[in-house]
C-alpha positions in Angstrom: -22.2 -34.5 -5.5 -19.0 -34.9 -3.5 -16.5 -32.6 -3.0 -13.8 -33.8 -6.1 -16.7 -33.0 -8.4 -18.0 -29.9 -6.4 -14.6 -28.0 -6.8 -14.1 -29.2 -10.6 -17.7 -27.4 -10.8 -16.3 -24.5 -8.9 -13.2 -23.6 -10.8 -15.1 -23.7 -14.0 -17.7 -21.2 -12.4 -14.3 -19.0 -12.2 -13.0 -19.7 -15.2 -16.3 -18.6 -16.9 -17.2 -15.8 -14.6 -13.3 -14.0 -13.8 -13.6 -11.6 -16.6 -16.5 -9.5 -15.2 -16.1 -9.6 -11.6 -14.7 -6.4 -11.0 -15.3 -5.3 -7.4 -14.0 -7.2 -4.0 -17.1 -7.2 -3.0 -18.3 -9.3 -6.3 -15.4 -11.6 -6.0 -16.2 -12.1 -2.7 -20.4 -12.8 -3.3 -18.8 -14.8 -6.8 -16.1 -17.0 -5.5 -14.9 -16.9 -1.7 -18.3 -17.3 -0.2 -19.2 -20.4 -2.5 -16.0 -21.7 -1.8 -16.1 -21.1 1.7 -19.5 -23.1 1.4 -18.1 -25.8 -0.8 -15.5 -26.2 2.3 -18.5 -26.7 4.9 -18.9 -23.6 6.2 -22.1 -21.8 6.6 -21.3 -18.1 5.4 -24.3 -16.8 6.8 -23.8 -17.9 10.5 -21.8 -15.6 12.2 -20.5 -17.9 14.8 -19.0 -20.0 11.7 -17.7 -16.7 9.4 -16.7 -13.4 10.4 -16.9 -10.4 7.5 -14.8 -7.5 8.7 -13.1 -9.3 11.6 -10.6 -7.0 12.9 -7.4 -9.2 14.0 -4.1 -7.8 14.9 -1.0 -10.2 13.3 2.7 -9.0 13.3 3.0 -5.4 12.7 -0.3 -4.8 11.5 -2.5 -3.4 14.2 -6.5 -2.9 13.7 -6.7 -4.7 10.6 -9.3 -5.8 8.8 -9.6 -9.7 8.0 -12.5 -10.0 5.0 -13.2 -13.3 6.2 -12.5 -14.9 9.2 -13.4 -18.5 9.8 -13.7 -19.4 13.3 -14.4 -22.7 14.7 -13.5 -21.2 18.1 -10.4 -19.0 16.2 -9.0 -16.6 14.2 -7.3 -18.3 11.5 -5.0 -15.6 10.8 -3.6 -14.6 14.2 -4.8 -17.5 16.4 -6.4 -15.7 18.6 -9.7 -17.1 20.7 -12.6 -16.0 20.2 
């Protein structure tokens, strides 16, 4: 399946399953881990995905990033890893 077709099958997932995901932590096991996947990353290697990544960006110290995708760094606030 490529990825055109991969996303169409995605968003209807969503659309069908948006209405009872009612926790972060179902919308995150529902919809931004199978995206993430869809994208090419492996969710369950750490050196790939971070849960709970703690990343410091303007004024917000300490933070808590839900995801962080690192191919070497943060997304968020550039930082190496």
């Amino acid at each position: 399946m490529d990825f055109k077709d991969q996303i169409k099958q995605f968003s209807e997932r969503v659309s069908k399953l948006k209405d009872n995901i009612h926790t972060e932590e179902a919308t995150k096991n529902a919809f931004i881990m199978p995206f993430l996947q869809i994208l090419g990353y492996d969710v369950f290697n750490p050196m790939e995905v971070v849960p709970e990544f703690i990343c410091d960006i303007g004024i917000k110290k300490g933070e808590k990033n839900r995801l962080c995708n690192i191919p070497g760094w943060c997304s968020n606030c550039a930082r190496r890893m």
